[in-house]
C-alpha positions as CSV (number, residue, x, y, z in Angstrom):
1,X,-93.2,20.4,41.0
2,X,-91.5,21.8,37.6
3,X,-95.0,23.9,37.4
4,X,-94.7,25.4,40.6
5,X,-91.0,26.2,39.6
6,X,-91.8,27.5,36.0
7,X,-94.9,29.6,38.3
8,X,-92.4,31.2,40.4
9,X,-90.1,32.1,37.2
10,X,-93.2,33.3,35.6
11,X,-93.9,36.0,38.8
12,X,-90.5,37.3,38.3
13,X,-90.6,37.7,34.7
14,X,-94.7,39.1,35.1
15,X,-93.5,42.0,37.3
16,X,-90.9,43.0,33.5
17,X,-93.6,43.0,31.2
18,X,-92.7,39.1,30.2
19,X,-96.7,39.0,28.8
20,X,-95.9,41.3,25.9
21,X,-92.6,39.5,25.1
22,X,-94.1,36.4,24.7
23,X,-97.2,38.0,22.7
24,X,-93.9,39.3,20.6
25,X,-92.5,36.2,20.4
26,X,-95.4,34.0,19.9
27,X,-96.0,36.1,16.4
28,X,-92.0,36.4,15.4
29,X,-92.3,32.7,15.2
30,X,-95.4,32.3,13.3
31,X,-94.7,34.8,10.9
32,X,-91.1,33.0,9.8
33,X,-92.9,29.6,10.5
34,X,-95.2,30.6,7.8
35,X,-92.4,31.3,5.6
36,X,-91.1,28.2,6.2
37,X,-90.7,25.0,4.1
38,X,-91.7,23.3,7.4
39,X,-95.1,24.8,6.9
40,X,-95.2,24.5,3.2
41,X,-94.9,20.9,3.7
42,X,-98.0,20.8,5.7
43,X,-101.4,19.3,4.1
44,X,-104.1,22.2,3.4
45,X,-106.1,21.5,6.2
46,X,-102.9,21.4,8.5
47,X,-101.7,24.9,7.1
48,X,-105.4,26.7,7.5
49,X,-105.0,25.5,11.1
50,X,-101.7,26.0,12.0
51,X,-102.0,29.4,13.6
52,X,-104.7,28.3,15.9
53,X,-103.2,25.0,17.0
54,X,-99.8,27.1,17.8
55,X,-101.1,29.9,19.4
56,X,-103.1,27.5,21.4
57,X,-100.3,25.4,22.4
58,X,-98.3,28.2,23.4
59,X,-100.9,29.8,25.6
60,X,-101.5,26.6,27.7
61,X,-98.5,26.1,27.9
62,X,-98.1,29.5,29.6
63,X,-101.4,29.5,31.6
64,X,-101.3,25.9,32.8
65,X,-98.0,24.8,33.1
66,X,-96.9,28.2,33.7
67,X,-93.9,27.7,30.7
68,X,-92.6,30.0,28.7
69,X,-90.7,28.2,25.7
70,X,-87.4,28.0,27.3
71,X,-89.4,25.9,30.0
72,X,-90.7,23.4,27.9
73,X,-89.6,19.8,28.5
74,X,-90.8,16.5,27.2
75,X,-92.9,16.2,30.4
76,X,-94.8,19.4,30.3
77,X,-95.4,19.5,26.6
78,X,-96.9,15.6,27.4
79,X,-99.0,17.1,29.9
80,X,-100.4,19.8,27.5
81,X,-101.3,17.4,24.6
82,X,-102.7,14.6,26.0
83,X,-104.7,16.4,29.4
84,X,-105.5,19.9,28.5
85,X,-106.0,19.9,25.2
86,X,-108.8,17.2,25.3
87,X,-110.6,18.2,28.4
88,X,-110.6,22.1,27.0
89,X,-110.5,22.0,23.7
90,X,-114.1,21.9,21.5
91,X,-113.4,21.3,18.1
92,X,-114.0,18.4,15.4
93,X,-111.9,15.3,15.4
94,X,-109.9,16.3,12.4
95,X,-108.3,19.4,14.0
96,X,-107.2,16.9,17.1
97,X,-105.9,14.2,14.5
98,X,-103.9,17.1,12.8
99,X,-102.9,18.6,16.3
100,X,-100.0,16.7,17.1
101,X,-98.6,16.8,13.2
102,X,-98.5,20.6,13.4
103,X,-96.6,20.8,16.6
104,X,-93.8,18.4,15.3
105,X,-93.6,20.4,12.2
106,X,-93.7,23.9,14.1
107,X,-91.1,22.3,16.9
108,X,-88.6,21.5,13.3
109,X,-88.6,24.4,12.7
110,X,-87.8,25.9,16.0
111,X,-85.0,23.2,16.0
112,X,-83.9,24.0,12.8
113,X,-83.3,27.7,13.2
114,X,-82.1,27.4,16.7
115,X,-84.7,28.8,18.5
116,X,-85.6,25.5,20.9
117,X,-82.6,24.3,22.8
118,X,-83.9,20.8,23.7
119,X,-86.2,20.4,20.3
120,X,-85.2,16.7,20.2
121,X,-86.7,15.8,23.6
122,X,-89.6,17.9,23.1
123,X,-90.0,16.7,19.4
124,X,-89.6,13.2,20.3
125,X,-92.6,13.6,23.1
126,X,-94.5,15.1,20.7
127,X,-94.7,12.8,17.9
128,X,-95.0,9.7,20.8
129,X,-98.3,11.0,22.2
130,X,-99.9,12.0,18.8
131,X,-101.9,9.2,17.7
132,X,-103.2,9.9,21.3
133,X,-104.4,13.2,21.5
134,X,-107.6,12.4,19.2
135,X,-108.3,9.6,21.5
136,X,-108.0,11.5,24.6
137,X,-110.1,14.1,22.6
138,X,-113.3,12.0,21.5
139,X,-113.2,10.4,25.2
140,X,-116.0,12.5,26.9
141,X,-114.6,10.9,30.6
142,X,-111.9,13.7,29.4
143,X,-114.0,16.9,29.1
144,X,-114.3,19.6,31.6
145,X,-117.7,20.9,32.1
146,X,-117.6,23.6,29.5
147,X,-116.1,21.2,26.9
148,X,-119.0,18.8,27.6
149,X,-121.7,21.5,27.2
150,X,-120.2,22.8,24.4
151,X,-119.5,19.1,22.4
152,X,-123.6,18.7,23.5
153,X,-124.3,22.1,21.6
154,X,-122.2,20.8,18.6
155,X,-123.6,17.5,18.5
156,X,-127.6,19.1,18.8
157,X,-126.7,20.8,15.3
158,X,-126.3,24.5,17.1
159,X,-124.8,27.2,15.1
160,X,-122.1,28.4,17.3
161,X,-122.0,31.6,15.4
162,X,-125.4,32.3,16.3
163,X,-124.9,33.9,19.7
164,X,-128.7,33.5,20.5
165,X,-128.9,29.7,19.5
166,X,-125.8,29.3,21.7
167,X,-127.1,31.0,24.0
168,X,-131.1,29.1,24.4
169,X,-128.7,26.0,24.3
170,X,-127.2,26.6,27.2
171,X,-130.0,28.1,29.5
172,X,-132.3,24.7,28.2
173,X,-129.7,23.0,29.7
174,X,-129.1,24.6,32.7
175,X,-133.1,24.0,33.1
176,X,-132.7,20.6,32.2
177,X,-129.8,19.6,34.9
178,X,-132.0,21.2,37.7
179,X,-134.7,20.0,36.9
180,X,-133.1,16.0,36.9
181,X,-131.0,17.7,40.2
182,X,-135.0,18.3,41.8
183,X,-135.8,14.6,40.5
184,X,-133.2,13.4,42.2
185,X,-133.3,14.5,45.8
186,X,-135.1,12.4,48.3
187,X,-138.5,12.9,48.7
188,X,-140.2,13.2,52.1
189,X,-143.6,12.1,52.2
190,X,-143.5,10.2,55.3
191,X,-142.2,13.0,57.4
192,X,-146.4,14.5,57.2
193,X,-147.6,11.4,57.6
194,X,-149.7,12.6,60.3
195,X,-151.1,15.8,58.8
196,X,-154.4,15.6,56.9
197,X,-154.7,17.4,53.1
198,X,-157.1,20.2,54.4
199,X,-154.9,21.2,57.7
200,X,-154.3,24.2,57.8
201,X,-150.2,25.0,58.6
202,X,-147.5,27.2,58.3
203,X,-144.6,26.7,56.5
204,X,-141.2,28.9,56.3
205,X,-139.7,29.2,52.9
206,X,-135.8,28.9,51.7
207,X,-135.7,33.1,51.2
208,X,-137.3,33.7,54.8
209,X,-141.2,34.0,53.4
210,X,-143.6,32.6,56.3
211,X,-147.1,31.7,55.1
212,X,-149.3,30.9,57.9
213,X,-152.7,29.1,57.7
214,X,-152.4,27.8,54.2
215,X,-154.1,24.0,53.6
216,X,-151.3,21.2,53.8
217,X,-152.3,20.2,50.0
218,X,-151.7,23.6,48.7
219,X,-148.0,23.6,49.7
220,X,-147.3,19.5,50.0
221,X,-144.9,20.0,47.1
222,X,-142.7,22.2,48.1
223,X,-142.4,20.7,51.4
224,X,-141.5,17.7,49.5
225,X,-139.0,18.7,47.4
226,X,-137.3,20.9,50.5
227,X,-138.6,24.6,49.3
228,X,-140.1,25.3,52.7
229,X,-140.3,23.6,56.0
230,X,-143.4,23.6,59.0
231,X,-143.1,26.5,60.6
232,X,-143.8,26.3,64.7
233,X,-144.2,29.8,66.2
């Protein structure tokens, strides 16, 4: 329900150009945050990172709770962390460990300057759930279907920069899930039972093709597997 509210505020705000202001806001508040003794505070690997796991946060929180930051609550922020993030995001564990750390520091700040009128709530959510979100991360029952093709790229040693590595990846796999989708579908040998291997038949494939008077054994696979069907005339 508070989506569908924040989704109707969102139209409203859409149809005044409320994209570019939060584009604007998003990097007003990185650009002090990095100014900040908040961030300063932050471990190395937590300050290289900061930037992406912000700018992250705040765009699902726009795009899939539909919340600008005036709209974020304990719930929604919950939501974000511990569902989205993990089933989404492919990275390495550390960045998910460190993901939570950066918001609380990030959501100080916001507090500290006034920006974030319920910080506390949202701060206090945030630094419940984060010994979670790494969990929820590494938990592949949690991954969408991109995130799971993409953690079996990582995993396979491919170089994600390499755009034609990535790319052989994925069509291998494509081949591979049809091929155990083929192995899987019931066969049907005892439907042409009756029909002897040199028979001649004709058959009607899936794309309309009719081949008449071809032996039984040349096309006994496909009729198997469902690419064509006898064809009575």
């Amino acid at each position: 329900m508070e989506a569908i509210e924040n989704l109707e505020t969102r139209m409203d705000k859409l149809l005044g150009g409320g994209d570019t202001d939060i584009e604007e806001l998003k990097e007003k508040w990185l650009n002090e945050f990095h100014q900040d003794q908040y961030f300063l505070d932050q471990t190395e690997y937590q300050k290289e990172n900061s930037s992406f796991i912000i700018e992250l946060f705040m765009e699902l929180m726009y795009n899939y709770e539909y919340a600008t930051p005036d709209q974020w609550t304990a719930s929604n922020v919950k939501e974000v962390c511990l569902h989205v993030v993990p089933r989404k995001i492919t990275a390495e564990i550390e960045l998910f460990e460190n993901y939570g750390l950066v918001l609380q520091s990030f959501i100080k700040f916001l507090k500290a300057n006034d920006y974030l009128q319920n910080a506390d709530s949202i701060l206090k959510s945030i630094t419940k759930v984060t010994p979670e979100i790494a969990k929820q991360a590494n938990n592949s029952d949690n991954w969408g279907m991109a995130k799971s093709l993409m953690m079996g790229a990582q995993n396979s040693g491919v170089d994600f920069t390499n755009e034609d590595e990535l790319q052989k990846f994925i069509i291998d796999k494509n081949l591979e899930i049809d091929e155990r989708n083929k192995q899987s579908q019931p066969r049907n040998e005892d439907a042409f039972k009756g029909i002897e291997r040199n028979q001649k038949i004709s058959v009607k494939y899936e794309d309309g093709e009719i081949v008449k008077g071809i032996k039984f054994k040349k096309v006994e696979q496909d009729l198997i597997t469902g690419k064509c069907v006898i064809f009575e005339n």
